[in-house]
C-alpha positions in Angstrom: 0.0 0.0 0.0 1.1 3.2 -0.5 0.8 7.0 0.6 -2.7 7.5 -1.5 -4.2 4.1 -0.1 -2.8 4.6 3.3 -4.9 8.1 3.6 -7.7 6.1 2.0 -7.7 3.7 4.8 -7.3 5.9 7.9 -9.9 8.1 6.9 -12.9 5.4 6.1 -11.0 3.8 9.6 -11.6 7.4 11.3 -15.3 7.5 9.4 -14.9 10.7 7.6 -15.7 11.2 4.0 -13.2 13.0 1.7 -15.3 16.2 1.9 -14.8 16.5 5.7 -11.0 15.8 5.1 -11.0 18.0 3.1 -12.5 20.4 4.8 -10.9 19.9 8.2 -7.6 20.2 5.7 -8.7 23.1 4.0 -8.2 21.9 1.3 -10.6 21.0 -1.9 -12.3 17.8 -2.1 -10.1 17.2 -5.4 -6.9 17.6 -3.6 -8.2 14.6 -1.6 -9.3 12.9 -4.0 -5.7 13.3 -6.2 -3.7 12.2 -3.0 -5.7 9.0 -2.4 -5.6 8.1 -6.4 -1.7 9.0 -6.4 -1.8 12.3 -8.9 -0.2 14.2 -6.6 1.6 14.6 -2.8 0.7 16.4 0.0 3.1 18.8 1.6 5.0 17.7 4.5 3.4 20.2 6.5 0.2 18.9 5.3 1.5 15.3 5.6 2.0 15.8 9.1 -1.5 17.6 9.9 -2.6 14.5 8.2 -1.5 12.5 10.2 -2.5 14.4 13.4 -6.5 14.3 12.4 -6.4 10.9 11.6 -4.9 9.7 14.5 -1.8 7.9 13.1 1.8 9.2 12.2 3.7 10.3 9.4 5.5 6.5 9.7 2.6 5.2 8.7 1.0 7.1 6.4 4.4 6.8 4.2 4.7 2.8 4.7 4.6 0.4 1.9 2.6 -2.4 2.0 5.4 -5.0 3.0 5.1 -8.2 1.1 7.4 -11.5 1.9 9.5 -13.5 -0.6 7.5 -16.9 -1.5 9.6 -19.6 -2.4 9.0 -22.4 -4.1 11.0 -26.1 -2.3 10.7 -29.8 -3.2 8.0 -30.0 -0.8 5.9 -26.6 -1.1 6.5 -23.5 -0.4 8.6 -21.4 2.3 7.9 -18.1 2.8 10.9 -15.6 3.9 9.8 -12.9 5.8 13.4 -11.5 6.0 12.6 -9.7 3.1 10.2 -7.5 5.0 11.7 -7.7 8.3 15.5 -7.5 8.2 15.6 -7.6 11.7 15.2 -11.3 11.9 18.6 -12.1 10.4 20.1 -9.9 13.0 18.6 -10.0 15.9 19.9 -13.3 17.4 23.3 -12.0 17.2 22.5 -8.5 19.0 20.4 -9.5 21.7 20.7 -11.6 24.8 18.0 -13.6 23.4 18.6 -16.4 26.4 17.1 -13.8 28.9 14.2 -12.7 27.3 13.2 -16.6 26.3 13.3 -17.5 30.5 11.1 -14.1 31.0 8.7 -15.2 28.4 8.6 -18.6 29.5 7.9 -17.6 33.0 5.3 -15.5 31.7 4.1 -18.5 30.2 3.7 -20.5 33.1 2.2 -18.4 34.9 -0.7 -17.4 33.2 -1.0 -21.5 32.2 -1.1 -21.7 36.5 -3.3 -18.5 36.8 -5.8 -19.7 34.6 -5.0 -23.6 33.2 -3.8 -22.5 30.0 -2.3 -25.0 27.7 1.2 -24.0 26.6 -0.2 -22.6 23.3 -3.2 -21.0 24.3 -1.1 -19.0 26.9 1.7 -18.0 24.1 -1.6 -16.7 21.9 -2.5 -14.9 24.6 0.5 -13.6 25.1 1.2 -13.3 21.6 -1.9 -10.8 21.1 -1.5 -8.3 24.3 2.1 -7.9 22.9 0.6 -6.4 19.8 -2.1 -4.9 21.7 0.9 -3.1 23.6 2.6 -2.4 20.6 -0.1 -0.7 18.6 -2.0 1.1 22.0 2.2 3.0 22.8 4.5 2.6 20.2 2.5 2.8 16.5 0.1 5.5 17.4 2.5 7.9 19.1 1.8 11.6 18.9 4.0 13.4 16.3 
């Protein structure tokens, strides 16, 4: 995806209609309608009151879609998200990744004790308030 569909999406995800963008940008309804078909760019000033009204950030209003390699094996297909994600290939070298596997797994346990979890269930669970945490204080940041 890129800038045109990204405004697209947070404004139907904020309920407004290119009019009141426009308006609330003051800016014409064509201008709108030009930077969500990809005729033209908004300023960065008016990238980053963009941003602002619909509640994201400049980040992620710019992002491209990121889409992995597929590759094809003797016995399917493997998909390489390192493509997307660099970080994977690095990581494991920079971090003490020994530390953070015993915190997780502690956490783990004790939310399969608190409330008789299975091992998987509790790493979904897990799994989904990191994201949670990660989209509430780290993707929506004020600019």
């Amino acid at each position: 995806m890129g800038l045109g569909k990204n405004i697209a999406k947070e404004r139907k995800a904020a309920g407004w209609t290119q009019e009141k963008l426009a308006e609330q940008m003051q800016v014409a309804k064509q201008t709108v309608s030009k930077w969500e078909a990809g005729v033209t760019l908004p300023t960065v000033p008016e990238l980053v009151q963009l941003a602002k009204l619909l509640g994201t950030d400049c980040n992620s209003l710019l992002a491209e879609e990121k889409q992995p390699e597929i590759k094809a094996t003797e016995t399917g297909y493997v998909v390489d998200w390192t493509k997307c994600y660099p970080i994977w290939i690095t990581y494991q070298q920079e971090m003490d990744c020994a530390a953070y596997a015993d915190q997780f797994a502690a956490m783990m346990e004790e939310v399969q004790k608190t409330y008789g979890y299975s091992a998987e269930d509790a790493m979904l669970a897990l799994k989904d308030i990191f994201a949670k945490t990660y989209f509430q204080h780290f993707l929506h940041k004020d600019l």
